[in-house]
N, C-alpha and C positions, 0 to 999 in steps of 0.2 A: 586191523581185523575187519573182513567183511561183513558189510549189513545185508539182512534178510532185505527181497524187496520189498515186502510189505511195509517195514519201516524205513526204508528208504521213501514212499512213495506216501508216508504219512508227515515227513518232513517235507514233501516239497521237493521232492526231487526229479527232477527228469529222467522217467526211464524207458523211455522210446528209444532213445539213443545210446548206446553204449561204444565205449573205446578200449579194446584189447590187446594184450599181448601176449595170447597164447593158443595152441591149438584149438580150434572151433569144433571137432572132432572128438575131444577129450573131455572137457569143460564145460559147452556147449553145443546145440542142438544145429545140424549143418544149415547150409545157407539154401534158403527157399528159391528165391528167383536171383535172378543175372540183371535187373533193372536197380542199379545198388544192392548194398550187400543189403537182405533182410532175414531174420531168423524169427521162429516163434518160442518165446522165452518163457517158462514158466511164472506167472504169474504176474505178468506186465503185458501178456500178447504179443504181436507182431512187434519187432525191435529193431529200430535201423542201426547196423554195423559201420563204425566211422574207421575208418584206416587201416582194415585188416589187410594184411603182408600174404603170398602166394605163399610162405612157411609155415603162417598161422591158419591154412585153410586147408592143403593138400593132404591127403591121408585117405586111406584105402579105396573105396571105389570113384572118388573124387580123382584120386590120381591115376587109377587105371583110364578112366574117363581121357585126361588130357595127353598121358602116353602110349595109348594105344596105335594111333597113327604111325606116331616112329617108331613108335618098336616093330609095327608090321612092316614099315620100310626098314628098319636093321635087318629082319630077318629075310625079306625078300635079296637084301643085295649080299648079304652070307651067300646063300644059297646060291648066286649069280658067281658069285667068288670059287665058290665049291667048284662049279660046273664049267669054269674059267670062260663068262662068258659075260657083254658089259651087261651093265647095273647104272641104275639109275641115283643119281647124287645124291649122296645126304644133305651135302651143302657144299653154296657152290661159291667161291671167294674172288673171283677175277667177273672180267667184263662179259667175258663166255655165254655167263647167261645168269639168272637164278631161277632157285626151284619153285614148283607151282604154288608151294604154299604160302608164299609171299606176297604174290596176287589176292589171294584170298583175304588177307590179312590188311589189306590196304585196300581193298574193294570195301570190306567189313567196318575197315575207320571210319572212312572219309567221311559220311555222316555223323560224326561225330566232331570233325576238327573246327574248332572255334573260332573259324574266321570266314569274314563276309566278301574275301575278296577273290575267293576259289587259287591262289598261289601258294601251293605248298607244297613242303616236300616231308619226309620220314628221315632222321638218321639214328641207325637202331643200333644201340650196345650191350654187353654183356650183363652192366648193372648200374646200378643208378649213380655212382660217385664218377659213372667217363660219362652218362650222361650230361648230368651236368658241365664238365669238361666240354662235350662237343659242342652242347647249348653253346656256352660261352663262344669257343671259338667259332661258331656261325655267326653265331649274333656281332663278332666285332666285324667278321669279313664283310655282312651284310649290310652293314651300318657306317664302315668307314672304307669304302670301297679305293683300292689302290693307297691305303696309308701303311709309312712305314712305320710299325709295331715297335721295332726296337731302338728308337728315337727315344733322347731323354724327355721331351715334352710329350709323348705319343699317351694316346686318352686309352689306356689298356688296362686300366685297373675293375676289378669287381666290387661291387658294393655289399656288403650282406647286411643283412638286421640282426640288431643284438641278442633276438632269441632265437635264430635261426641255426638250422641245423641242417646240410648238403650233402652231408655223409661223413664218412670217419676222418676224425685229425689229420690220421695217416698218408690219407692216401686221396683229399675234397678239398675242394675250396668250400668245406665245412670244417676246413683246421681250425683248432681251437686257438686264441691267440694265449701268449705271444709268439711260441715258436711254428705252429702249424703255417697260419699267414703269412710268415715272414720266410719260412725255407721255401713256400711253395711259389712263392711269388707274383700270384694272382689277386689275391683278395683285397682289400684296402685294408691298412691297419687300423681304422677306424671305422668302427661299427654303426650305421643309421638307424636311430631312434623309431623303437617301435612300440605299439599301444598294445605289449601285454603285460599282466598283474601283475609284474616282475618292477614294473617302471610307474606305475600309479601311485598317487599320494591320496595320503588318505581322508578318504570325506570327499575326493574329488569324484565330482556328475561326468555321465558319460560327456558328453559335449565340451564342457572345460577342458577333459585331458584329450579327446580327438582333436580337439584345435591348438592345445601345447603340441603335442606332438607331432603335428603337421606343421607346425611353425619351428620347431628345431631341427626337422627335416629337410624344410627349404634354406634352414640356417646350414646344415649339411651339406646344403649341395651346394651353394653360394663358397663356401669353402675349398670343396675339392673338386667339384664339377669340370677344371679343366684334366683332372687327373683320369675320371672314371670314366668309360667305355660302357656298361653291363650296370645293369641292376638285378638282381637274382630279389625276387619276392616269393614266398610261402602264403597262398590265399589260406590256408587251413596249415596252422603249425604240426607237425609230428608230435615225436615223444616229449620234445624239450617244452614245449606248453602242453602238453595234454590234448592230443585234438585239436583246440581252441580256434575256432576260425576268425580270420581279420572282420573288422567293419565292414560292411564292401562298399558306401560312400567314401571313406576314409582312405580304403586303399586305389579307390579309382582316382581319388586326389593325388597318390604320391604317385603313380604311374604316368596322372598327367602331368604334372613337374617336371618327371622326369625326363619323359617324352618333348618338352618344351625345350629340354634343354641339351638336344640330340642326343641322348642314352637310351639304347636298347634296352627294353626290358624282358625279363624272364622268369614269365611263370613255375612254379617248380613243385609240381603236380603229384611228386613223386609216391608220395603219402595220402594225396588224397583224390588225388584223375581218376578215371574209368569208374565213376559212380560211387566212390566210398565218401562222400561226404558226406550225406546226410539231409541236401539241399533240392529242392523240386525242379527241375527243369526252366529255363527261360520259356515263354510264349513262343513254339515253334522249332525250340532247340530238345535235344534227345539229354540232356544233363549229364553227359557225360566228363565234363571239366565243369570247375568252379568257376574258370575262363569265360566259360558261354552262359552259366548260371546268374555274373554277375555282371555280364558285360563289361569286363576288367580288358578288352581288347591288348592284349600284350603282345611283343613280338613272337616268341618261342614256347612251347611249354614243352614241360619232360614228362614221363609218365612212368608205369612201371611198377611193380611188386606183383599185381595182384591180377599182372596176364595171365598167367596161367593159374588163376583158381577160380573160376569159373565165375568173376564179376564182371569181364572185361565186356564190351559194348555188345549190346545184342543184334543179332542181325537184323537187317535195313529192312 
């Protein structure tokens, strides 16, 4: 059962932040500004929104808002159809060209991408489970350039953490084990120890269990580290923790580990990029990843949900 905030906030609770699942539009009061999700909440004030999904955000002028554009290009190229005369692409799949809103779109990021070395590139999918799929498959092409993949010794496996969640069983190297990992044949069947509530003993200080856990971690990779290729990490878990975001000393330890020991690593933002974490900005960076928030320097990150409900990075 739901607490009033008033006794929520007489126990001690934090309620600047909240984590939802459901429409913002129905429940609660729509989203103020596009600098992170923020709403003003009856009787808490200004409340930062952690993780909300473009599902839990779109509804009525909010979405006429984001599809105005194409629907004026559907109806312009009708009309062009009608009048049997050309029309300009809705989208465009070969080398030919693309459309102009793609420019924009990557004009809009680039201040945004959390890295110091200005190389990079965009590959954009339909949703976030080939996301992560294509992460992967760049990050091994990138990292083990001319190796053959399908070699019984070949370092192709993924790593995930035990509370981590990449998308559906079905159809992610967020299968559930034992059969999701095992048909899909990406994931490692062994899961790397990670520092949420789910793995804490009790009575144990932060400090004690961040250094267990970073020491059966490096016990982890000591073990299969000729196997794995990819390390997929969550700076900020989804639903499977509740929000909960990592350490960020703790996990710039396991990145560097892993980085020592030629594995790509992979941010995977998907739940919490484009501003919905909850976290202020690095000195000089726009906050838009937890990447650049915490100086987690990772190879790849993925991003996604909450393009299109009006959190995604504001312009430059």
């Amino acid at each position: 059962r739901a607490r009033a905030l008033p006794t929520l906030m007489k126990l001690g609770y934090d309620v600047d932040r909240f984590a939802g699942r459901y429409a913002l539009g129905k429940n609660l009061p729509a989203v103020e500004s596009k600098s992170g999700f923020t709403l003003a909440r009856s009787g808490a004030g200004e409340v930062r929104l952690l993780g909300g999904a473009c599902s839990e955000v779109l509804g009525g002028a909010n979405l006429a808002n984001l599809l105005h554009k194409g629907y004026e290009l559907e109806v312009s190229a009708m009309e062009a159809m009608r009048k049997d005369e050309p029309a300009a692409a809705l989208s465009v799949h070969t080398s030919a060209g693309v459309p102009p809103e793609l420019n924009e779109f990557l004009t809009a990021l680039e201040p945004h991408i959390p890295t110091k070395t200005g190389d990079w590139c965009v590959n954009l999918q339909a949703e976030g489970a080939s996301a992560v799929h294509a992460a992967i498959d760049m990050a091994l092409q990138w990292s083990q350039p001319g190796a053959d993949f399908s070699r019984p010794d070949a370092r192709n496996r993924v790593a995930c953490g035990a509370s981590s969640y990449h998308g559906p069983a079905s159809t992610s190297p967020g299968g559930a084990t034992p059969l999701g990992a095992v048909a899909k044949g990406l994931t490692h069947k062994a899961r790397y120890p990670v520092p949420s509530p789910f793995f804490r003993r009790r009575g144990e200080d932060d400090e004690t269990f961040h250094a267990r856990m970073l020491l059966d971690f490096e016990r982890y990779l000591d073990m299969y580290e000729h196997e794995i290729g990819v390390l997929l990490i969550e700076p900020q878990w989804g639903s499977s923790v509740a929000a909960m975001p990592w350490p960020p000393a703790l996990l710039r330890e396991y990145i560097k580990a892993a980085k020592a020991r030629g594995i790509a690593v992979i941010a995977d933002e998907i739940m919490c990029g484009l501003g919905r974490h909850g976290v202020e900005p690095a000195e000089g960076g726009t906050g838009c990843f937890l990447s650049e928030c915490w100086d987690l320097q990772p190879d790849i990150v993925t991003f996604g949900k909450s393009i299109g409900g009006g959190a995604g990075p504001p312009p430059p």
